[in-house]
C-alpha positions as CSV (number, residue, x, y, z in Angstrom):
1,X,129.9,47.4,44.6
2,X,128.7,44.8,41.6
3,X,130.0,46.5,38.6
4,X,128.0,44.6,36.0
5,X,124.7,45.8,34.4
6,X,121.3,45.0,34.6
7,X,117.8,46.8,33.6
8,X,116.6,48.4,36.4
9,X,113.4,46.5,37.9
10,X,111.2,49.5,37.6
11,X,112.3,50.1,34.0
12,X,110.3,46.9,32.7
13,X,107.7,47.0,31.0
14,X,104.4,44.9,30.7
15,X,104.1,42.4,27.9
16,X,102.1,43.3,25.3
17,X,98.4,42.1,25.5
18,X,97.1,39.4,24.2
19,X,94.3,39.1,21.6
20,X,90.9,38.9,22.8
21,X,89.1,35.8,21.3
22,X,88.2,36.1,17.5
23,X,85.0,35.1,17.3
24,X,84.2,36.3,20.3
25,X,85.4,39.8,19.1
26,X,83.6,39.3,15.4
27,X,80.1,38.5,17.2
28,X,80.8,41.9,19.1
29,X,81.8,44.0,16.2
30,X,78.9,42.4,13.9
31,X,76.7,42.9,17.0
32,X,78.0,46.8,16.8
33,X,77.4,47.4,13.3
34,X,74.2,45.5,13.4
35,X,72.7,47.6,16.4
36,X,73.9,51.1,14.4
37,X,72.0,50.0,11.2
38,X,68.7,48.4,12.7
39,X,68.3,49.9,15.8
40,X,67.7,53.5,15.3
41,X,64.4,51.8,13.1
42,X,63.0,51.2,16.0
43,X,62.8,55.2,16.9
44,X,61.1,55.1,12.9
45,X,58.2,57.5,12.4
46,X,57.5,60.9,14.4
47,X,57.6,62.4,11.2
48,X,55.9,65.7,12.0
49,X,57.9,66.3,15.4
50,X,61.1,65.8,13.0
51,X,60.6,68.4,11.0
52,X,59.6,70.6,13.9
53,X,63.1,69.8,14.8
54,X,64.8,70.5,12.0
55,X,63.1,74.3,11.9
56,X,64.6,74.3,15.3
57,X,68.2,73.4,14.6
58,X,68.4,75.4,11.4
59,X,67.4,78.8,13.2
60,X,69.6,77.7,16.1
61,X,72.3,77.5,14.0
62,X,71.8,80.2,12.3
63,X,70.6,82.5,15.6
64,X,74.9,80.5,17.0
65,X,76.6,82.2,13.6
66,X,77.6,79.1,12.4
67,X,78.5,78.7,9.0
68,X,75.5,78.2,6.6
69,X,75.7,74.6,5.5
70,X,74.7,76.2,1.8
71,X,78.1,77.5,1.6
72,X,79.4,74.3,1.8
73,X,77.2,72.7,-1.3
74,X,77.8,75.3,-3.3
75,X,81.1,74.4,-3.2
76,X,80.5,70.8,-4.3
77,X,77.4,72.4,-7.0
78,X,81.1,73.8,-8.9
79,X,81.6,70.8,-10.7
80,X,79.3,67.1,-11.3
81,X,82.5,65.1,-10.5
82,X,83.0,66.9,-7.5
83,X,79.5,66.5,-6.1
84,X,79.5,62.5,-7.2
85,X,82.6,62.4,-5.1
86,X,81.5,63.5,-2.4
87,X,78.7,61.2,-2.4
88,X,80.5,58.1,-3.1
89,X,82.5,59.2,0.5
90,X,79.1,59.3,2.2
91,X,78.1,56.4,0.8
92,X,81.0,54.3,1.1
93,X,83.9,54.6,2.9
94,X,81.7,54.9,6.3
95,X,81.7,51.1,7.2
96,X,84.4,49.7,5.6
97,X,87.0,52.6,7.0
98,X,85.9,51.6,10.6
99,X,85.9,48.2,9.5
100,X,89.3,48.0,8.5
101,X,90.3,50.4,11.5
102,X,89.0,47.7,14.3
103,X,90.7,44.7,12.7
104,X,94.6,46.5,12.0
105,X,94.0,47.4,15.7
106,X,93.0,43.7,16.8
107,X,96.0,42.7,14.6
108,X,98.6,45.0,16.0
109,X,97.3,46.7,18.2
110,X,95.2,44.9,20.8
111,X,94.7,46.9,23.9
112,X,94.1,49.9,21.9
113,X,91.4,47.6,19.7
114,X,89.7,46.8,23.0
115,X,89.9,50.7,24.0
116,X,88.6,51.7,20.5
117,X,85.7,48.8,20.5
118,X,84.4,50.0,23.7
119,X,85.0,53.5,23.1
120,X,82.3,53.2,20.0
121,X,79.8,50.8,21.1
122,X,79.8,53.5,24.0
123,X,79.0,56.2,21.7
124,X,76.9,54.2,19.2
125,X,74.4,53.2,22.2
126,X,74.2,56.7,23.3
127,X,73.2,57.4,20.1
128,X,70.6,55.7,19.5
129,X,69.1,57.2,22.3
130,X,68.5,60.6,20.4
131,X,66.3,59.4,17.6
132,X,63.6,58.4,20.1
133,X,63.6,62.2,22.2
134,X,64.7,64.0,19.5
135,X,63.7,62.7,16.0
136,X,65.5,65.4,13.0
137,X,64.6,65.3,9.5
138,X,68.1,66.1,7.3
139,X,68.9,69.8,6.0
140,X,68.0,68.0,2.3
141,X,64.4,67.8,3.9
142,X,64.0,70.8,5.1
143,X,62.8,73.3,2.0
144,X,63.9,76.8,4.0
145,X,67.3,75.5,4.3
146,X,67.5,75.8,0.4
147,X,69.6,72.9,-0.2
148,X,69.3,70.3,-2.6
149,X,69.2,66.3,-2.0
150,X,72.8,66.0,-4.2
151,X,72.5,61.8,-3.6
152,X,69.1,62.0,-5.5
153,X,69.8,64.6,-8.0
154,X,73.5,63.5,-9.1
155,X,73.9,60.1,-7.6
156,X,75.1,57.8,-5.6
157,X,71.9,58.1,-3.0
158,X,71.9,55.4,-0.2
159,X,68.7,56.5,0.7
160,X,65.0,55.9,-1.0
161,X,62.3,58.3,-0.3
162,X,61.3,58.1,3.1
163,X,58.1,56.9,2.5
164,X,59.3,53.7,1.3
165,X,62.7,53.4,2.7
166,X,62.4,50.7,5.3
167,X,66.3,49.9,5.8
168,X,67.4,53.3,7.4
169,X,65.6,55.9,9.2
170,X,66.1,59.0,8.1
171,X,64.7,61.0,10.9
172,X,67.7,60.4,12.8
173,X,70.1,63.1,12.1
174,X,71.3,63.7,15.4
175,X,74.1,62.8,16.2
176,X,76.4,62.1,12.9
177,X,77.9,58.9,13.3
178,X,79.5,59.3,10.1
179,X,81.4,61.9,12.1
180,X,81.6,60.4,15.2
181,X,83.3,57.2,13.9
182,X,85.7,59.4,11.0
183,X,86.5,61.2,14.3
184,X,87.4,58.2,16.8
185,X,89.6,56.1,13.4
186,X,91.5,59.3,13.6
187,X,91.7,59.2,17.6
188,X,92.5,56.0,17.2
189,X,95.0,55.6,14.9
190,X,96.9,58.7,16.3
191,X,97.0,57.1,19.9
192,X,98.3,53.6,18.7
193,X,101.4,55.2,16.4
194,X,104.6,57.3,16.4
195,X,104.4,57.8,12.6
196,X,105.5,62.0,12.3
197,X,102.5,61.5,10.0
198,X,100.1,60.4,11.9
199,X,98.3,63.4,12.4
200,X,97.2,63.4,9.0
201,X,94.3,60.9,10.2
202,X,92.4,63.8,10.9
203,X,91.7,64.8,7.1
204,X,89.2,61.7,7.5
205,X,87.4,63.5,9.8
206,X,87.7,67.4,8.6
207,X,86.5,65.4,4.6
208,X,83.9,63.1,6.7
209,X,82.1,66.8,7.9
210,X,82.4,68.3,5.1
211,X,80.6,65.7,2.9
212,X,77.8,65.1,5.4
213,X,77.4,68.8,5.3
214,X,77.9,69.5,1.5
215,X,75.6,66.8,0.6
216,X,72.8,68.0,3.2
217,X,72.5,64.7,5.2
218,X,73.7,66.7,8.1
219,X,73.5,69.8,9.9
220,X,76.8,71.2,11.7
221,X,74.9,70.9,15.0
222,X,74.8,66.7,14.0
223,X,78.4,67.2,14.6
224,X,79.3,68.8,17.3
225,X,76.6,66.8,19.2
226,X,78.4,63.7,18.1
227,X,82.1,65.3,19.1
228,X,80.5,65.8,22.5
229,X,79.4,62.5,23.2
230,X,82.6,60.6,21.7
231,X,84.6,63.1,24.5
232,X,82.8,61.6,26.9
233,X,83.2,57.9,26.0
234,X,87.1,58.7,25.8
235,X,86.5,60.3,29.2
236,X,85.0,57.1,30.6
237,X,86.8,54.4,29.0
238,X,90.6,54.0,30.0
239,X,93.2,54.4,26.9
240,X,96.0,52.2,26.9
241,X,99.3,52.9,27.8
242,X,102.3,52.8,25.4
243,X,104.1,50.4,25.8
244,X,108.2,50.2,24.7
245,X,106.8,48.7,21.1
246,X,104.7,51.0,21.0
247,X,106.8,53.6,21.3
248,X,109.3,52.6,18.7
249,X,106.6,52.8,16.1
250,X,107.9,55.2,13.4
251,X,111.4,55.3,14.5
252,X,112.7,51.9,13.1
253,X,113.7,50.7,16.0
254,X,112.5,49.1,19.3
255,X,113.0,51.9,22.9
256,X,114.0,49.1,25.9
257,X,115.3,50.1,29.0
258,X,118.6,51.1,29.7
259,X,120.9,49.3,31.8
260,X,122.1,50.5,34.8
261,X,124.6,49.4,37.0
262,X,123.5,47.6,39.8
263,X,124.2,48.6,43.4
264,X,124.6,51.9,41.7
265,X,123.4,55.0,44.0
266,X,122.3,52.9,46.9
C-alpha cells in the first residue's frame, strides 16, 4: 500500500469563477436600473382605474386583518426627526444600497453577482408588468386610508404632484421594489458569507417595509406581492454553490480538503 498522502480526487473543488466582462456587465446593470426608472412610464395614466384599485387593496387588507398601515405613521408622526428619517431612507438609500451590493459581489463574489443580476432583472421585468393590469394609486392618495403624504408635509419628497410629475409614475404601487430589492441585498449577502453576523442584513429589509409603509408610499399588500415574485425568481434562477473560499468567509481561515492516504480503503 502507498503510504503517502494526497487530496482525494473527489475532494477538489472548482476554481472560483471568473468575472464577467465589465462593461459588458455596467451596460447590463445601467440597462437594469434604467428599465426600473423609465419603464413603468410607459404604463403612465389610468388614473381613475388606480384609484379604483387602491379602494380595493385597502378594504382587502383590511377584510385579511392585516395591520393598519396608520399604525405604522403614527409611529413616525411621534417625533419631526423621526419622520424626516424615514424619508431620507425612502429616498435614498434605495439605488445606491443595490448599487453597491452588485458591484462588492462582481468584486468578490462573481458567481453569486451573476445569480443576484439575474435574480433582479427577473423580478424587475415582472414587475413592470403590473402597472399596465393593475395600475394602484399609493395609501398617501387615497383620502379613506387617513394617512398623510409625510415626503410633502415634512420633507424629503422624491415625488411632485402627479399631475406634473413626469419622471416617475406614481400609479404603480404594486409590487414594492423598494422591498423587493432591500429583500434580495439581504438574500444576497447572506448566501455569499459565513460572517455569524450576517443575518443582520435582514434589518434592511424589516426598515425598507417599514418606511414604505410609515411614509404611505406603500401598502403591505405592495409587499408581499413583491416577496412572492422575488421567491419565484430565486426558484428559477440557479444559486451558486459554495465553494472552499467561500466557506472560510468569517472564520479567518481557508476550508481545503483533507488528505487522505492513498490506496487507503481500496
Amino acid at each position: 500500500m502507498n503510504a503517502r498522502t494526497e487530496p482525494a480526487e473527489t475532494d477538489t473543488e472548482p476554481e472560483a469563477p471568473a468575472r464577467p466582462p465589465l462593461i459588458r456587465e455596467f451596460l447590463l446593470v445601467a440597462g437594469l436600473f434604467l428599465v426600473y426608472k423609465l419603464g413603468r412610464q410607459l404604463a403612465a395614466g389610468h388614473t381613475g382605474e388606480a384609484y379604483r384599485n387602491a379602494r380595493r387593496v385597502w378594504h382587502l387588507e383590511r377584510t385579511a386583518h392585516l395591520p393598519d398601515e396608520t399604525t405604522v405613521q403614527s409611529a413616525l408622526l411621534h417625533g419631526d426627526t423621526l419622520v424626516h428619517v424615514a424619508n431620507t431612507y425612502y429616498a435614498t438609500v434605495h439605488f445606491p444600497a443595490t448599487l453597491a451590493f452588485l458591484v462588492w459581489l462582481y468584486l468578490r463574489r462573481p458567481a453569486h453577482y451573476v445569480w443576484a443580476r439575474r435574480v433582479l432583472a427577473a423580478v424587475t421585468s415582472a414587475a413592470l408588468v403590473l402597472p399596465f393590469t393593475f395600475p394602484l394609486a399609493p395609501p398617501r392618495m387615497l383620502p379613506a386610508t387617513g394617512l398623510i403624504d409625510t415626503g410633502r408635509v415634512y420633507g424629503p419628497s422624491v415625488y411632485g404632484p402627479p399631475s406634473s410629475d413626469h419622471l416617475s409614475n406614481q400609479f404603480a404601487a404594486m409590487p414594492s421594489l423598494h422591498f423587493g430589492w432591500a429583500l434580495m441585498l439581504a438574500i444576497g449577502l447572506i448566501a455569499a458569507t459565513r460572517s455569524r453576523w450576517r443575518w443582520l442584513w435582514l434589518l434592511h429589509p424589516l426598515i425598507t417595509l417599514l418606511v414604505i409603509v410609515g411614509t404611505a408610499n406603500h401598502y403591505w399588500l405592495d409587499a408581499i406581492v413583491a416577496t412572492a415574485m422575488l421567491g419565484l425568481a430565486l426558484a428559477a434562477v440557479h444559486r451558486p454553490q459554495r465553494t472552499a473560499t467561500t466557506a472560510g468567509l468569517g472564520t479567518g481561515r481557508l476550508i481545503t480538503p483533507e488528505p487522505v492516504l492513498a490506496g487507503a480503503g481500496r
